[in-house]
C-alpha positions as CSV (number, residue, x, y, z in Angstrom):
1,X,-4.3,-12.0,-27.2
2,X,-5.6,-14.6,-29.4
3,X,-6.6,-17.1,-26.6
4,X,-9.7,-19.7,-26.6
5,X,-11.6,-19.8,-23.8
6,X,-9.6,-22.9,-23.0
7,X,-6.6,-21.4,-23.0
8,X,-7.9,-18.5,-20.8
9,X,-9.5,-21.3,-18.1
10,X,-5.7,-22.6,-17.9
11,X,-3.7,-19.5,-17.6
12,X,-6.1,-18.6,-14.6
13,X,-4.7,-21.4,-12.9
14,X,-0.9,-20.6,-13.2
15,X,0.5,-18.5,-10.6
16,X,4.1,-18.8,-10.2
17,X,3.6,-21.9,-7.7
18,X,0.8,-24.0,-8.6
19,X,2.5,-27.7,-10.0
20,X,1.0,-28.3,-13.6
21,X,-0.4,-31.6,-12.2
22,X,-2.2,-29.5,-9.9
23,X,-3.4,-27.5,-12.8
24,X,-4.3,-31.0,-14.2
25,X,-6.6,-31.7,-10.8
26,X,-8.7,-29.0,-11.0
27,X,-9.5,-28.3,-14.5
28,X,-10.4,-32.0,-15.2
29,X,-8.2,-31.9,-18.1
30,X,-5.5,-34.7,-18.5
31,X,-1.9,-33.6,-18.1
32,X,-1.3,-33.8,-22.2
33,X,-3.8,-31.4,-22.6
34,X,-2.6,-28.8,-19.8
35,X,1.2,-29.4,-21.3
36,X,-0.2,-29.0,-24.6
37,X,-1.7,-25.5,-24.0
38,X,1.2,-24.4,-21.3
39,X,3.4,-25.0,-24.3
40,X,1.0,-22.9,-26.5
41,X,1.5,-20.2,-23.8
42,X,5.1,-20.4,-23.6
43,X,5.2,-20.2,-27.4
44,X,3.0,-16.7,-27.4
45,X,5.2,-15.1,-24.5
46,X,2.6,-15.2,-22.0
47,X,3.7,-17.5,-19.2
48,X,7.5,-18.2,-18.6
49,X,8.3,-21.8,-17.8
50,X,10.3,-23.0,-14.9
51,X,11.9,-26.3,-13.7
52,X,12.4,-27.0,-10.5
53,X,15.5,-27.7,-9.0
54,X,16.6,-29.2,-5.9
55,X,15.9,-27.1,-2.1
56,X,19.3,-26.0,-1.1
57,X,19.0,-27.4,2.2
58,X,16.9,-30.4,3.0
59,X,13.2,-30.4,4.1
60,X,10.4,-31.5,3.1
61,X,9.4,-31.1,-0.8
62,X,5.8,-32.8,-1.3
63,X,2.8,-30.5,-1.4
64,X,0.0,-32.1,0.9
65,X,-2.6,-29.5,-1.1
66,X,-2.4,-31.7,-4.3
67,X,-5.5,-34.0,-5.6
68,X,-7.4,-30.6,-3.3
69,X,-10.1,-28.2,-4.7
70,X,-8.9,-25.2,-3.4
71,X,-12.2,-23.8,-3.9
72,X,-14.3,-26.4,-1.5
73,X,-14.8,-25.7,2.3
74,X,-15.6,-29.0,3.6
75,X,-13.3,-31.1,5.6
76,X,-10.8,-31.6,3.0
77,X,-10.6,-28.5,1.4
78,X,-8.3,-25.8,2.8
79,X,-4.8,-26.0,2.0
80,X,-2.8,-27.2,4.2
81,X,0.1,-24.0,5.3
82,X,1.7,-26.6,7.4
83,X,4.5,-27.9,4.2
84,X,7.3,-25.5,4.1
85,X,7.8,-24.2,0.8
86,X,11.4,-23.7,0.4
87,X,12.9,-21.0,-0.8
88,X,14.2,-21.3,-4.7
89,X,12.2,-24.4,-5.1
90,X,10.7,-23.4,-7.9
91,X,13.0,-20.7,-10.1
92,X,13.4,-20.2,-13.4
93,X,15.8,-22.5,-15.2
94,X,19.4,-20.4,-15.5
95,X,20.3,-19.6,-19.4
96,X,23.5,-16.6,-18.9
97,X,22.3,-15.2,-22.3
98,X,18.6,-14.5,-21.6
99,X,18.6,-14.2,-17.4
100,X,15.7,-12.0,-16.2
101,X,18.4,-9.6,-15.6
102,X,20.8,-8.8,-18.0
103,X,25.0,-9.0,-17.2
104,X,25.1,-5.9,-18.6
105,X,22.9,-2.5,-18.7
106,X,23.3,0.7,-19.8
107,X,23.0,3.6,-17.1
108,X,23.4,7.3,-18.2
109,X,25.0,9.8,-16.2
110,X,27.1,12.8,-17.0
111,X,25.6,12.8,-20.2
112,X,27.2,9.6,-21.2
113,X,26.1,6.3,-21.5
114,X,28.4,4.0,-19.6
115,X,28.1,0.0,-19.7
116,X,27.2,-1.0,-16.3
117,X,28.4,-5.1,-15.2
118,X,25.8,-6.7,-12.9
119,X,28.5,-8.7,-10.8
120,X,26.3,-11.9,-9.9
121,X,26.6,-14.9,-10.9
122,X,23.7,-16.5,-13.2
123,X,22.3,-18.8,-10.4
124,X,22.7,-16.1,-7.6
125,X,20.6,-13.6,-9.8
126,X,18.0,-16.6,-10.4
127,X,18.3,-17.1,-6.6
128,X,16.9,-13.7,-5.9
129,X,14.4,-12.9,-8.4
130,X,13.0,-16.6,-7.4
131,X,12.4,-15.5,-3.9
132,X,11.9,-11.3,-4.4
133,X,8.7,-12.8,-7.1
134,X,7.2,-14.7,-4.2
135,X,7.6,-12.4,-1.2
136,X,4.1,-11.7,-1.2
137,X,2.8,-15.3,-1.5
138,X,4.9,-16.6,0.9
139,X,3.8,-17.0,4.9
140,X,6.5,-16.1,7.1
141,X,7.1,-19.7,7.9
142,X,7.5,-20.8,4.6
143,X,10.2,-17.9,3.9
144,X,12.1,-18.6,6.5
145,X,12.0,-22.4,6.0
146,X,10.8,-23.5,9.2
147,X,7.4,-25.7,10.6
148,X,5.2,-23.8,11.8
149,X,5.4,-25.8,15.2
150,X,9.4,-24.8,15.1
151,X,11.3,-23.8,18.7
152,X,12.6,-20.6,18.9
153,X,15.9,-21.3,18.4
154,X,15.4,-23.1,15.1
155,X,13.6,-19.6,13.6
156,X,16.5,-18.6,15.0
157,X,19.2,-20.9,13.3
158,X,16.9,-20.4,10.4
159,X,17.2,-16.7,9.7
160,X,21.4,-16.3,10.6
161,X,21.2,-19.1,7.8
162,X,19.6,-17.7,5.0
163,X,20.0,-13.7,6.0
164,X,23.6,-14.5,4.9
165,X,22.7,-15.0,1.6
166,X,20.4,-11.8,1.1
167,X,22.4,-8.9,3.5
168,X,22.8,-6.1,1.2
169,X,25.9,-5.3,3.2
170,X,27.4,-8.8,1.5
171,X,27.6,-7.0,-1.7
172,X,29.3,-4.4,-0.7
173,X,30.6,-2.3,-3.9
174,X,29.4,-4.4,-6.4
175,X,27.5,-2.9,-8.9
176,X,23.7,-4.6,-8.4
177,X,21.7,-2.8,-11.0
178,X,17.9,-3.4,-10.1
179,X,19.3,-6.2,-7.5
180,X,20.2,-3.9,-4.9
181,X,16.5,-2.9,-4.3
182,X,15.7,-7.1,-4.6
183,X,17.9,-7.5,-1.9
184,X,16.7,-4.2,0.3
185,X,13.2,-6.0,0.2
186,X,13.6,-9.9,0.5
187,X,16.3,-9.0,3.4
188,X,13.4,-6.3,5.0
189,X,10.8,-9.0,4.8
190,X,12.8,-11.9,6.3
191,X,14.1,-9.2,8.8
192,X,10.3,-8.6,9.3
193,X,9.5,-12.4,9.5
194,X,12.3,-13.0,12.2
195,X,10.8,-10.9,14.3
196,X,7.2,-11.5,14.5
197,X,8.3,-15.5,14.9
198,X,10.6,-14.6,17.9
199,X,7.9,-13.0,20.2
200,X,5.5,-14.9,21.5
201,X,3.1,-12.6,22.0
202,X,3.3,-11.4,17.8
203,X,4.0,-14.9,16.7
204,X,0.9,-15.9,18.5
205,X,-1.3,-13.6,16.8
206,X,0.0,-14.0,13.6
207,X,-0.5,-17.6,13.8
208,X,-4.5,-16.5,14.3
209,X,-4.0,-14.4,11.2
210,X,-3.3,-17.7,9.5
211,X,-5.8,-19.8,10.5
212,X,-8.8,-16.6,9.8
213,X,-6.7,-16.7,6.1
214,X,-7.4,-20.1,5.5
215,X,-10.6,-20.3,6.8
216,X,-11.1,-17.7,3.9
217,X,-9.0,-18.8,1.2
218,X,-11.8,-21.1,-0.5
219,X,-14.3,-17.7,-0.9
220,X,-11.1,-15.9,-2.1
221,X,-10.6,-18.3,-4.9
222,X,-14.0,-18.7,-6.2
223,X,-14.4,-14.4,-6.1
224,X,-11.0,-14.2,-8.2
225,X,-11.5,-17.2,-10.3
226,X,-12.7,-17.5,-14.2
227,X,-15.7,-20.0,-14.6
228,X,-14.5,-22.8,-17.0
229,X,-15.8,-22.6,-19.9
230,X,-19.2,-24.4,-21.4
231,X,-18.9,-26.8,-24.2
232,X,-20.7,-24.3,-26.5
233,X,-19.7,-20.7,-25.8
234,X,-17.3,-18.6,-24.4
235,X,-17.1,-18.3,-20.4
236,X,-18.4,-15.2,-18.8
237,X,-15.1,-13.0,-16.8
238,X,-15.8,-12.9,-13.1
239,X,-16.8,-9.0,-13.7
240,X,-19.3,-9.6,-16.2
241,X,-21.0,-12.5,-14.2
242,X,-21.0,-10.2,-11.0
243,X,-22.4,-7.7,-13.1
244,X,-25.2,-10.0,-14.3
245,X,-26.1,-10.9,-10.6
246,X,-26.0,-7.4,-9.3
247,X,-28.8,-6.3,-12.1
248,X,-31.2,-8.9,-9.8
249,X,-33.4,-6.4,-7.5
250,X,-32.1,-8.4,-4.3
251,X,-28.0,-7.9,-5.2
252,X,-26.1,-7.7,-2.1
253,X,-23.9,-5.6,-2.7
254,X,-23.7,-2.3,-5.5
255,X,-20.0,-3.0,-6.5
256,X,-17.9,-6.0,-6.8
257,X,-14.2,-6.0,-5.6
258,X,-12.2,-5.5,-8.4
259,X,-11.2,-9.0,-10.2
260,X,-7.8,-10.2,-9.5
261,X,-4.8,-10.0,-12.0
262,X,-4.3,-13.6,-14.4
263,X,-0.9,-14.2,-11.7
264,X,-3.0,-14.0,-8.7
265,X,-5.9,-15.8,-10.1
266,X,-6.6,-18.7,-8.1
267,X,-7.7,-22.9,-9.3
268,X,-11.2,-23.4,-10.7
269,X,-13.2,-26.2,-9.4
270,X,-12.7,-29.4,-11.1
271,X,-15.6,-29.3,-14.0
272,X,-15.9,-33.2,-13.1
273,X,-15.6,-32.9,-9.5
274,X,-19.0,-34.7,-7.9
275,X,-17.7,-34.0,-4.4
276,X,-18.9,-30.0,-3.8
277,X,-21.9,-31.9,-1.2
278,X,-22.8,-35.3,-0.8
279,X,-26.0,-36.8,-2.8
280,X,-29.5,-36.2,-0.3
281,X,-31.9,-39.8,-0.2
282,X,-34.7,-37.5,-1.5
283,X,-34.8,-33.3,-3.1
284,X,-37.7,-31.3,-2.5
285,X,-36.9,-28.9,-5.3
286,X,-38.5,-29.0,-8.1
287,X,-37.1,-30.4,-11.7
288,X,-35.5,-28.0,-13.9
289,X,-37.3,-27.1,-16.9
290,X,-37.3,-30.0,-19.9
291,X,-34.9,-28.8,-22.9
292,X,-36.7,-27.4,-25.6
293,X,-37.9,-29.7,-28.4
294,X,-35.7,-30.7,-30.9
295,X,-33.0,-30.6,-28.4
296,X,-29.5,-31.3,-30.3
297,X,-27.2,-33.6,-28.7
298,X,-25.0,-31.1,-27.5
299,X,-27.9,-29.0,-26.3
300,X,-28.9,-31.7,-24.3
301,X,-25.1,-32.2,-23.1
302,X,-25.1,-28.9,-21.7
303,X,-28.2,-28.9,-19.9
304,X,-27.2,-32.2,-18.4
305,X,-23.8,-30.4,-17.4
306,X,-25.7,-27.6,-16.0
307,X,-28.2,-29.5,-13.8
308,X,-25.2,-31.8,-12.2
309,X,-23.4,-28.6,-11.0
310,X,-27.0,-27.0,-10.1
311,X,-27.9,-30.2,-8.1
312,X,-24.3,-30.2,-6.3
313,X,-24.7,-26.7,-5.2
314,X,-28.2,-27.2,-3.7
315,X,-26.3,-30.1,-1.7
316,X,-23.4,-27.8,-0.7
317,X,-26.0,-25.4,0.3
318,X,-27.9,-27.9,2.7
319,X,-24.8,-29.1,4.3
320,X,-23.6,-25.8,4.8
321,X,-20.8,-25.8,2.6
322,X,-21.7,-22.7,1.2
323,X,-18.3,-21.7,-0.6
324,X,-18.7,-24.8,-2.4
325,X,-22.0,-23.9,-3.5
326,X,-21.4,-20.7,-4.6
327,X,-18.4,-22.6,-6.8
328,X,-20.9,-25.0,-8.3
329,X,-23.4,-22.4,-9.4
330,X,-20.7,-20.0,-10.7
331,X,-19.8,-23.2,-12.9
332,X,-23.9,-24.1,-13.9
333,X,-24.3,-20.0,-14.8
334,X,-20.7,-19.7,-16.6
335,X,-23.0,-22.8,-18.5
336,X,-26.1,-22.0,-19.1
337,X,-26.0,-18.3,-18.1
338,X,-29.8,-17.6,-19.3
339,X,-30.5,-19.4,-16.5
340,X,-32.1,-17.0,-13.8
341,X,-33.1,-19.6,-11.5
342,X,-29.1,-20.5,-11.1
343,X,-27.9,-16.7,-11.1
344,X,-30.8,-16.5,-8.2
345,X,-29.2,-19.7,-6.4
346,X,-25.4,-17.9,-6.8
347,X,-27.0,-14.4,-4.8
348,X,-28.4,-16.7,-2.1
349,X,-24.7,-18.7,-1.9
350,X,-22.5,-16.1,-2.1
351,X,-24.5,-13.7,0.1
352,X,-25.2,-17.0,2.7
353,X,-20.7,-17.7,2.3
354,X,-19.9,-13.8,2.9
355,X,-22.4,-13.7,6.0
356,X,-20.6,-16.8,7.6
357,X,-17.2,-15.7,6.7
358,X,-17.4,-11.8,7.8
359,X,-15.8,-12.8,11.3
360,X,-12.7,-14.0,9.7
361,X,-12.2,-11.3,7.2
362,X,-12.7,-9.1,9.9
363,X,-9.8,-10.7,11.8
364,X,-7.7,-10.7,8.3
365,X,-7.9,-7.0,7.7
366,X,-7.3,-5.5,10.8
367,X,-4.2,-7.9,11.0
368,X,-3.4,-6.5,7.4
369,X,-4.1,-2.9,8.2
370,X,-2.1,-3.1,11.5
371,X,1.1,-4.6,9.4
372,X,0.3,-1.8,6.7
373,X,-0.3,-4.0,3.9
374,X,-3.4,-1.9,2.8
375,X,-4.0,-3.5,-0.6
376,X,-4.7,-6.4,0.7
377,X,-6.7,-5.1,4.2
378,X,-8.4,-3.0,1.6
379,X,-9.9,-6.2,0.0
380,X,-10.9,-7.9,3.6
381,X,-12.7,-4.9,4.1
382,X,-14.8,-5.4,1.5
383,X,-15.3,-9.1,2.1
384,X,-17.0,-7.9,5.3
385,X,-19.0,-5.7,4.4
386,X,-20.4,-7.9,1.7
387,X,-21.3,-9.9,4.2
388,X,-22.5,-7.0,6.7
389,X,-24.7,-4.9,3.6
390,X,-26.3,-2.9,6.5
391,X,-22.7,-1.8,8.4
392,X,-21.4,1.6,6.9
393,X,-18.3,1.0,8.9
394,X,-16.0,-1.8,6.5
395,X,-16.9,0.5,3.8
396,X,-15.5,3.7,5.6
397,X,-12.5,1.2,6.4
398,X,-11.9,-0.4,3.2
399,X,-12.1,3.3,1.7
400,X,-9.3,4.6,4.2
401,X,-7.4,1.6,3.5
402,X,-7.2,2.1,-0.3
403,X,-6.3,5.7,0.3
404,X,-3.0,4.8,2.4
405,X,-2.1,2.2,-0.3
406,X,-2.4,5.0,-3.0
407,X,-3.4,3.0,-5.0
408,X,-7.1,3.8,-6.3
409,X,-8.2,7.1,-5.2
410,X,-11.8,6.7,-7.5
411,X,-12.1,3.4,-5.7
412,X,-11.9,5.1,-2.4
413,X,-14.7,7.3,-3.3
414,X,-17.2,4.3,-4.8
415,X,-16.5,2.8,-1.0
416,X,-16.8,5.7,0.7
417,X,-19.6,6.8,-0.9
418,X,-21.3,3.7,0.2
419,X,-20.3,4.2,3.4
420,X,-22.3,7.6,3.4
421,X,-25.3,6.6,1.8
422,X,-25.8,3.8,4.4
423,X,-25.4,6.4,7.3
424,X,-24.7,9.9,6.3
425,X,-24.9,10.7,10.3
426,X,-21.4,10.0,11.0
427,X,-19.2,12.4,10.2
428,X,-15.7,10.7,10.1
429,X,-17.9,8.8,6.7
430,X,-17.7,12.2,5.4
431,X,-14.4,13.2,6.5
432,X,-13.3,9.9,4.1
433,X,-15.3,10.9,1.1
434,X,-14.1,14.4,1.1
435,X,-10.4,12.7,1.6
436,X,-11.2,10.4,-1.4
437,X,-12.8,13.2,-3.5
438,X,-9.2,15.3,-2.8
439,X,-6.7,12.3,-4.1
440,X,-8.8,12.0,-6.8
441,X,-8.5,15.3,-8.0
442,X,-12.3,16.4,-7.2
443,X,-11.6,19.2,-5.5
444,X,-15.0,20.9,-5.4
445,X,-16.9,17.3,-4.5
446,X,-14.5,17.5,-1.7
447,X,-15.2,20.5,-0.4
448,X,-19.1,20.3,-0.6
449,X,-18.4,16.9,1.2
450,X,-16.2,18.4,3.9
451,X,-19.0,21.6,4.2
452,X,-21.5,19.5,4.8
453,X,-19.5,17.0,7.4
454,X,-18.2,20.8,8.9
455,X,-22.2,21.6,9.4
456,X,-23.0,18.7,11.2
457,X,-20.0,18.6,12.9
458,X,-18.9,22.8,13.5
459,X,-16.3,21.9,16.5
460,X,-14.5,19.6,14.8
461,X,-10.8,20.9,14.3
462,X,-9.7,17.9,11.4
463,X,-13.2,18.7,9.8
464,X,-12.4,22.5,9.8
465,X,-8.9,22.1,9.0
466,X,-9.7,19.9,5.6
467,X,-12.2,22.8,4.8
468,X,-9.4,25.4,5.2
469,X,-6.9,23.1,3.1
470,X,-9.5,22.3,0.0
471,X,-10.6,26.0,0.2
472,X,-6.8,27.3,-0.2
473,X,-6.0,24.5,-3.0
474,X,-9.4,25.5,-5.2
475,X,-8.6,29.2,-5.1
């Protein structure tokens, strides 16, 4: 579409719950400006607004993340996951003649086109797609609109409460179009919610998925986040900047994770923020280079804006905030991106941030891949082995993880081929690229992959067995 880069830097930011002030925070524009282009958006079709409307039971409303970078990691940094975020806080304001879902559709069946009535209200119907849009976002605190530090028997209070409101069985034979499979899914995740809360022993762990997901949500937002853009040219995409660093001869890693969707992306950095380190008494680094001569004045504006972020990355870096360092220098590259001596500074920071982090990702996906949300165990995966270049094994999981989402069979083989390069030795590597090469439709890759696993590995029944199955499907 035909947006500026402007425009492009905002609608990374909007996500379905991010507040427009927020927006305001950490772009450094002022809110006229971000209302301005949200408008402009609105106007094209791409963003939908909403208002928000008041909770429907009471509870705390403020958002203790606002005037926060989400993409720092010192002290002040990580959201805070205590707020409850409550559920239809933010919907979509109701207009009966152009809901989300219409009153009326038409089904076919018996070779006939009958007029089917949706028979929900206008504010029940906003009611559900406002919470079935945010089950994924959503921790299972904030669905079921308790504190974390609730009792038992509030959780418990809690989910009676709202389950009344979302049991399919309360609709029973009403016709509920596409809202019968909304309902099937927000009632199986509060279900789901309910009961990891009421056990201690599954509440508890869940509690330390948390904490390992906020100890990595900075690194997550400056990985799926667009640079803003530089007073004099257009930004570079996440993709293209990651494909700039990985042309260096000391890339850490072959193949970026893929860049998240414009609804997931997460807030940029604050282009006027001066807080991503504190200011060292004395640098030992040297100067950068003097602008050319003959310098215009925005030449010399852009340098300037280049060297600020530069200098408050090499801070962040000798503090030990490396997230925010890898933010700053993402920001000085997406400025002066002939810079190598920044894109050099952003390898060292990100590969320094995925290092430190690789624990908690580690703790993440094996949460994720024990509650079978693959797509996103898939992704921790790869965080750790980004920071683990030499370990075959988060590439072999991250592979098997996309394979039981579906999802990207072509991706599965780039991991698992990874996996295999860095120790073709182990034979359930092998096992995972033939599995990849078969989803994907490469039947004979597969089999030369499994062949050569089976040789290695002659005894092996599943290895023998794949063999027998990709030998029967080429014939």
């Amino acid at each position: 579409m035909p947006l500026t880069p402007l425009e492009a830097f905002v609608l990374c930011q909007l996500d379905g719950a991010t507040d427009l002030d927020e927006v305001s925070v950490v772009t450094s524009l002022s809110p006229t400006d971000v209302g301005r282009i949200v408008q402009r958006l609105v106007g094209m079709g791409v963003v939908r607004a909403d208002v928000p409307r008041p909770s429907r039971i009471t509870g705390p409303t403020t958002n203790p993340a606002r005037q926060r970078d989400p993409r720092r990691d010192d002290d002040s940094a990580a959201p805070n996951e205590d707020s409850v975020r409550l559920i239809g806080a933010r919907r979509a304001k109701v207009n009966p003649s152009s809901s989300v879902e219409p009153a009326a559709k038409r089904q076919s069946g018996g070779g006939e086109r009958a007029l089917v009535e949706v028979e929900l209200d206008p504010e029940r119907r906003a009611l559900i797609d406002d919470t079935h849009s945010r089950l994924e976002t959503l921790t299972h605190y904030q669905l079921l609109d308790v504190a974390p530090r609730a009792e038992r028997k509030e959780i418990k209070a809690a989910y009676f409460s709202i389950i009344s409101t979302f049991h399919p069985d309360k609709y029973f034979g009403k016709q509920l179009g596409t809202y019968q499979k909304k309902l099937s899914e927000v009632f199986t995740r509060l279900t789901h919610a309910y009961e990891v809360l009421s056990r201690k022993a599954s509440r508890e762990e869940y509690d330390r998925y948390l904490k390992a997901r906020r100890a990595t949500r900075s690194f997550d937002a400056v990985l799926t986040s667009l640079p803003p853009p530089g007073p004099s040219q257009t930004p570079p995409s996440t993709a293209a900047a990651a494909s700039t660093a990985s042309s260096t001869p000391d890339a850490k890693r072959s193949e970026e994770p893929p860049p998240a969707s414009v609804a997931e992306a997460a807030p940029a950095a604050a282009p006027g923020s001066a807080e991503l380190g504190s200011k060292p008494a004395e640098r030992s680094e040297p100067p950068p280079a003097a602008p050319p001569r003959g310098a215009g004045r925005a030449e010399m504006a852009r340098l300037e804006q280049a060297q600020k972020f530069r200098l408050a990355g090499l801070d962040a870096l000798r503090d030990g905030h490396y997230v925010s360092a890898v933010n700053a220098f993402r920001i000085a590259m997406s400025i002066t991106p002939e810079d190598s001596e920044i894109v050099g500074l952003l390898l060292k920071a990100e590969q320094t941030a995925a290092r430190e982090l690789a624990e908690k990702y580690l703790a993440r996906a094996q949460y994720e891949e024990r509650s079978k949300d693959f797509v996103a165990a898939a992704q921790s995966y790869e965080r750790v082995a980004a920071g683990r270049p030499k370990d075959p094994k988060p590439l072999d999981l991250a592979a098997r993880s996309v394979l039981r989402a579906g999802t990207d069979p072509r991706r599965a083989v780039g991991l698992a081929r990874r996996a295999v390069a860095l120790d073709p030795r182990v034979t359930a590597h092998s096992l995972t690229l033939a599995e990849a090469y078969q989803a994907a439709g490469m039947l004979k890759s597969a089999l030369a992959e499994a062949e050569r696993a089976r040789s290695t590995a002659p005894k092996d029944e599943a290895i023998a067995a794949l063999c027998r199955r990709l030998k029967k499907l080429g014939s």
